[in-house]
C-alpha positions in Angstrom: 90.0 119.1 93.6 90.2 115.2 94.3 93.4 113.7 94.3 92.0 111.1 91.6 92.0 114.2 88.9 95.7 115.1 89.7 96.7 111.9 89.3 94.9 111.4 86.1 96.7 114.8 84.7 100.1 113.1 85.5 99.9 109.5 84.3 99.1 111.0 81.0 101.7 113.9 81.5 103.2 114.6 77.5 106.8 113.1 77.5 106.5 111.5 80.7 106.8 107.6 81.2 105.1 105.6 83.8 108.3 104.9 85.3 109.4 109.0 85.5 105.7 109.5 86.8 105.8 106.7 89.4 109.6 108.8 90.4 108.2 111.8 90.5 105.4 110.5 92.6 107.7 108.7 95.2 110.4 112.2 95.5 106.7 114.4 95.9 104.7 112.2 97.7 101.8 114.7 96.5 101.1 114.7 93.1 99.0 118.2 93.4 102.7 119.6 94.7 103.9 118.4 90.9 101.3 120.2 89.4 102.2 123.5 90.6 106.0 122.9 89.6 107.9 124.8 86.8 109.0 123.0 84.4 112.5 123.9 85.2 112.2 121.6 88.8 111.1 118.6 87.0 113.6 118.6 84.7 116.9 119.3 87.2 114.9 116.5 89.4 115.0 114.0 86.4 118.9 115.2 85.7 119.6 114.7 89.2 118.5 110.6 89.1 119.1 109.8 85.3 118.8 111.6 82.6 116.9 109.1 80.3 114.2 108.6 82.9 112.6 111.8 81.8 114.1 112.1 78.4 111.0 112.6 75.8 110.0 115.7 79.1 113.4 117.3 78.8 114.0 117.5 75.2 110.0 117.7 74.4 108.7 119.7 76.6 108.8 123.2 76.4 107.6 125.9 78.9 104.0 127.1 77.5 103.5 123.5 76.2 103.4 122.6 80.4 101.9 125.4 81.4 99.3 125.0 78.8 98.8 121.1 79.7 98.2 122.3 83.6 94.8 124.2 82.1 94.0 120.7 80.6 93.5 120.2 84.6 89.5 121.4 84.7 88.8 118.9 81.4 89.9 115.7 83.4 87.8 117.1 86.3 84.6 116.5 84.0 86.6 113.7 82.8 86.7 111.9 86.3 83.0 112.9 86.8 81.8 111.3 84.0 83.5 107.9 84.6 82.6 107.7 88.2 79.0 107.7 87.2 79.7 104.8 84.8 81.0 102.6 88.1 84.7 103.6 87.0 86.7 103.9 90.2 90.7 105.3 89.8 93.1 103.6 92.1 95.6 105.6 93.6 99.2 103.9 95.2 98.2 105.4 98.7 94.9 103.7 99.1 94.0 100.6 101.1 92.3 98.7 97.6 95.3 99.3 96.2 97.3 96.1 94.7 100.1 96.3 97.7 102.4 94.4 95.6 102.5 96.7 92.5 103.9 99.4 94.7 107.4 97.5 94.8 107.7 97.6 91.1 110.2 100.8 89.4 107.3 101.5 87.2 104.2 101.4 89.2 100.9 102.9 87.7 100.3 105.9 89.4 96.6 105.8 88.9 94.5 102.3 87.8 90.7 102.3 86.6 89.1 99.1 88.3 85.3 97.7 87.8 84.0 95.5 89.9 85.1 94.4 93.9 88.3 96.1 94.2 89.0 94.6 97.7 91.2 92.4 96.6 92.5 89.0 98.8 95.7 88.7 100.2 97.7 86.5 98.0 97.6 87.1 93.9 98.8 84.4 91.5 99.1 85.4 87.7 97.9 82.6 85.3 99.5 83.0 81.8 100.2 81.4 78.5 99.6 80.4 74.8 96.4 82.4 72.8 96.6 79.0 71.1 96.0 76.7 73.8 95.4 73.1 73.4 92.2 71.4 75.2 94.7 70.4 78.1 96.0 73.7 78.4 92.5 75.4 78.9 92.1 72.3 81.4 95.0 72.9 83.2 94.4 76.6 83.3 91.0 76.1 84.5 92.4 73.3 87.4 94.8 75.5 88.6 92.8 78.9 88.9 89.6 77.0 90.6 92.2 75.0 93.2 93.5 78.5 93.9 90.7 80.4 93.8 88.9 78.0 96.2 92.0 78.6 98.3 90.5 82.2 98.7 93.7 83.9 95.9 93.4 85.7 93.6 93.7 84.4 90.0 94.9 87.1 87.9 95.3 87.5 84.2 94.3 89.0 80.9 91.0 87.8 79.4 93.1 87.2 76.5 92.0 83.9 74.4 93.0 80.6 75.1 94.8 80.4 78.5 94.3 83.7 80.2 90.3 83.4 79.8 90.1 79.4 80.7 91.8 80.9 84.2 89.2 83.4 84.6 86.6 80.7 83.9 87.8 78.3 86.5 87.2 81.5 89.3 83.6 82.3 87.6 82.1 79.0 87.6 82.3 78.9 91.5 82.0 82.7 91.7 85.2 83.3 93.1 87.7 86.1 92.7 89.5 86.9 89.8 91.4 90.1 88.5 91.3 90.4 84.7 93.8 93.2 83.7 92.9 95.0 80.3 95.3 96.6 77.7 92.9 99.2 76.6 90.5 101.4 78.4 87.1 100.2 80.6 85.2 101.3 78.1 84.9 97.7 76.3 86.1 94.4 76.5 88.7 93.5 73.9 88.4 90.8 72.4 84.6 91.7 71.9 83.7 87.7 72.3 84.5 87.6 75.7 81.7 90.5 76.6 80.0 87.5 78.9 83.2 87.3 81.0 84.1 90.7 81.5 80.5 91.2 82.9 80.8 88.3 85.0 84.3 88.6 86.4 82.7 92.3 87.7 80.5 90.5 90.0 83.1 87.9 91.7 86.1 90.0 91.0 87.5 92.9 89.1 88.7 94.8 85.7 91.6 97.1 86.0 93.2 99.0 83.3 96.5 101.8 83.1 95.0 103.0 80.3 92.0 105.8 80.8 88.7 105.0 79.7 87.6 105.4 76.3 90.9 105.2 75.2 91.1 102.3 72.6 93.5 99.1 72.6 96.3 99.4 70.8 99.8 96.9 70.3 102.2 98.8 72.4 99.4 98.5 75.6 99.3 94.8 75.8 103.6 94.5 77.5 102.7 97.4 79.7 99.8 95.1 80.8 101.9 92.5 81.4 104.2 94.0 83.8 101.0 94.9 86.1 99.5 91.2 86.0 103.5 90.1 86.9 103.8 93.3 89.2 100.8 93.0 91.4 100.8 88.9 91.7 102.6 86.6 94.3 104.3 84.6 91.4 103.6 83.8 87.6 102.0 80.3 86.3 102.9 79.9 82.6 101.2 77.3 81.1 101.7 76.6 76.9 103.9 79.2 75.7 105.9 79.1 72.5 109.2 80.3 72.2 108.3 84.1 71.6 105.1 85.0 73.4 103.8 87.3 75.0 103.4 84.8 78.3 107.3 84.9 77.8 107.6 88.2 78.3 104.8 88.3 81.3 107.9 86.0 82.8 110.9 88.2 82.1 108.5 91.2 83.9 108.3 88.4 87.0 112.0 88.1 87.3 112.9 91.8 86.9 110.4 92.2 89.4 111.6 89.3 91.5 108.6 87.2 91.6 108.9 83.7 91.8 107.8 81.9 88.0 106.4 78.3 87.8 105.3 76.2 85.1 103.3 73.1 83.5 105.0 71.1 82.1 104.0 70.5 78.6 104.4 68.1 75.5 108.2 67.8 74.5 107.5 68.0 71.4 105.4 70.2 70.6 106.4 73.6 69.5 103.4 75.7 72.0 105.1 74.4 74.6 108.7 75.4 73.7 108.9 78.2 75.5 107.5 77.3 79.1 109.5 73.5 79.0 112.7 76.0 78.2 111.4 77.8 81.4 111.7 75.1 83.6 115.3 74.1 82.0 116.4 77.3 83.2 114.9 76.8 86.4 111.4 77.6 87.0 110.1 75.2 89.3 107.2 72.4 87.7 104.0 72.4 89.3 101.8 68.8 89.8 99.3 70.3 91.9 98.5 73.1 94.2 100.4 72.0 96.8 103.2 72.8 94.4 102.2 76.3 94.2 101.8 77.0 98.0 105.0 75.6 98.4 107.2 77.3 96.3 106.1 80.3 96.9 105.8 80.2 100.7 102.0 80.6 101.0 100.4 79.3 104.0 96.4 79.0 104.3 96.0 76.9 107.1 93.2 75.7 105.5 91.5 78.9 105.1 89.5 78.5 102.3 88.0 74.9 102.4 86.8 76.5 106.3 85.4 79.8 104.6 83.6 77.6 102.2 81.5 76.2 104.6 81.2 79.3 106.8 79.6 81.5 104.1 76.8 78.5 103.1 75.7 79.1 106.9 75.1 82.2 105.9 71.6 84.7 104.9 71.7 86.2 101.6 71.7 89.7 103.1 75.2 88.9 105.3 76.7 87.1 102.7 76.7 90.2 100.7 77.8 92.5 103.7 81.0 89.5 104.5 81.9 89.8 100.4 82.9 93.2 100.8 85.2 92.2 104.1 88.6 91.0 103.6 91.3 90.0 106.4 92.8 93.2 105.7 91.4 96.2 107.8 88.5 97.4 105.5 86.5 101.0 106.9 82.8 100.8 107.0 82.4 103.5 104.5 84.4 101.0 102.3 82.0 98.2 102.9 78.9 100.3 102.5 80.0 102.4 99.2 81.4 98.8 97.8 77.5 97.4 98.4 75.4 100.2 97.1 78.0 99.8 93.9 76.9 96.2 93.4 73.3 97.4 92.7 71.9 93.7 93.7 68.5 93.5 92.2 67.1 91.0 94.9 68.7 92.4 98.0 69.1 96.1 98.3 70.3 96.8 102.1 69.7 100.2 103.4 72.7 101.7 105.5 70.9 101.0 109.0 71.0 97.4 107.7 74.4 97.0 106.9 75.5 98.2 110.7 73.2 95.6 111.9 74.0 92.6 109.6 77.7 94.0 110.4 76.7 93.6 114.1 75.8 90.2 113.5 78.5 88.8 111.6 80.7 90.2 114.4 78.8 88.2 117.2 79.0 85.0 115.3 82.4 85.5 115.6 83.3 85.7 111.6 84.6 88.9 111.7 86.1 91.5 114.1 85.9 95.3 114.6 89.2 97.2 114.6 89.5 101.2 115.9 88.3 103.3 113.5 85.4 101.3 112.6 87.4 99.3 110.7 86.5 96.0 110.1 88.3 92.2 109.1 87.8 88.6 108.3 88.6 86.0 111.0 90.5 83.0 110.6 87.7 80.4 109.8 
């Protein structure tokens, strides 16, 4: 059985948190070695760390109940199945395309459902902020995620209204990268009017989700999104955000997690901007420009992405495809092939034989570089 369907059983493990899944996971190191555990072992592991960490297990959970959940294992089998036909793919800590940084956080997903290029850059900065935004907010959210995007980051956030999906549309308009992270399940796009933008951010970038396809958006979702958009990015950009708002509490998730929070300034006056001016009282640092951004948070691109730019316009249709799926982290070749035939171009389908060639050729012309392994990476540009 795939290690995918194990760790699907456990993220949605009655009584278990993410956090006392993501413990469990780290004391294991195999999740398929927590299936087979009595009861009783869980529970004297969870007394032996903290007692509240696995609570709502301890006083819950009762023998047959978990022995009865472990036969649940051959329905998420089928489960998994059925979504990895539908272009779901389930993230698991250990994998390369894994978001690196989520894996310092005390709560980590154990398991994430992606759509889309799930090779993901090397730097990540969250964009965050009022639903409410004023026509400078969406500007300034749409300036900052194209300056970074072109930079080659990632610009990640939550397709929410307002500022989250004015960052996302500053990384589409020039087809660059852009995590959105979902509250609910794959399944749809919430809100429903941003449809167009979930189906484009697939094709530059990528949908992830905790939650398990097909399982619908609810309140209590949309904080434990936030700590993954915080978790998995470099540092947070709030930009509009009242006094109590959910941006706000994107930013307390940054400091627990101690990433670095910066905002824009905003009207003094004006009560949607309360909350992010307060920020910068307390000592976030205000951004101007980019340059701000790089700065504070120790990011050096040597000019990487105005260089890559002009690179990829020199090249054919067929390598730029091939080069997409290459990042300057070590990527395998079955990586790079299974992430093209899951693009499904309709004007440029590349047969396996291709790939090695065009791979061949991007190598020669010196803007990439084979690793042992058949591993392969981006060179500096």
């Amino acid at each position: 059985m795939k290690k995918e369907v194990y760790h699907i059983w456990l993220s949605q493990a009655p009584g278990i948190t993410p956090r006392g899944a993501w413990y469990l996971y780290k004391e294991f190191q195999n999740v398929e070695k927590i299936y087979q555990c009595p009861r009783q072992e869980i529970i004297e592991y969870f007394q032996s760390i903290e007692g509240r960490l696995g609570s709502g297990f301890i006083t819950n959970h009762e023998e047959d109940a978990w022995e009865r959940y472990k036969e649940k294992i051959v329905e998420i089998e089928t489960y998994y199945n059925k979504i990895r036909q539908k272009n779901v793919k389930v993230l698991l800590p250990e994998q390369e395309n894994f978001p690196k940084r989520l894996l310092e956080i005390d709560d980590c997903p154990i398991a994430l459902y992606a759509k889309g290029n799930v090779h993901l850059p090397q730097f990540s900065i969250g964009i965050v902020g009022s639903r409410r935004a004023s026509d400078y907010g969406k500007a300034m959210a749409k300036y900052f995620a194209k300056e970074l995007a072109r930079l080659g980051i990632n610009v990640v956030s939550g397709l929410a209204y307002g500022i989250d999906v004015h960052a996302h549309m500053g990384c589409i308009e020039d087809e660059r990268y852009t995590t959105a992270v979902l509250g609910g399940g794959l399944h749809e796009c919430y809100p429903k009017r941003h449809e167009k933008f979930f189906q484009e951010i697939q094709k530059c970038g990528c949908i992830l989700s905790e939650e398990p396809y097909g399982r619908n958006v609810q309140p209590y979702m949309f904080p434990k999104r936030n700590r993954i958009i915080s978790g998995m990015s470099d540092g947070i950009i709030v930009i509009e955000a009242a006094k109590k708002s959910g941006s706000l509490i994107t930013s307390d998730y940054a400091l627990e997690q101690g990433r670095d929070v910066l905002a824009v300034p905003g009207r003094l006056f004006d009560k949607s901007c309360q909350g992010s001016n307060h920020l910068i009282k307390q000592g976030a640092k205000p951004i101007f420009d980019v340059d701000d951004i790089l700065d504070e948070l120790g990011i050096i691109m040597n000019d990487k992405g105005k260089n890559v730019d002009e690179f990829e316009k020199k090249l054919e249709e067929k390598e730029n495809i091939v080069y997409s799926c290459i990042s300057y982290d070590p990527v395998h070749v079955d990586q790079i092939v299974h992430q093209i035939y899951g693009q499904k171009q309709d004007k440029c389908i590349l047969e396996h034989d291709e790939i090695m060639i065009i791979l061949l050729s991007l190598e020669l012309k010196g803007f990439i570089e084979k690793k042992s392994g058949c591993y392969y990476t981006r060179l500096e540009v």
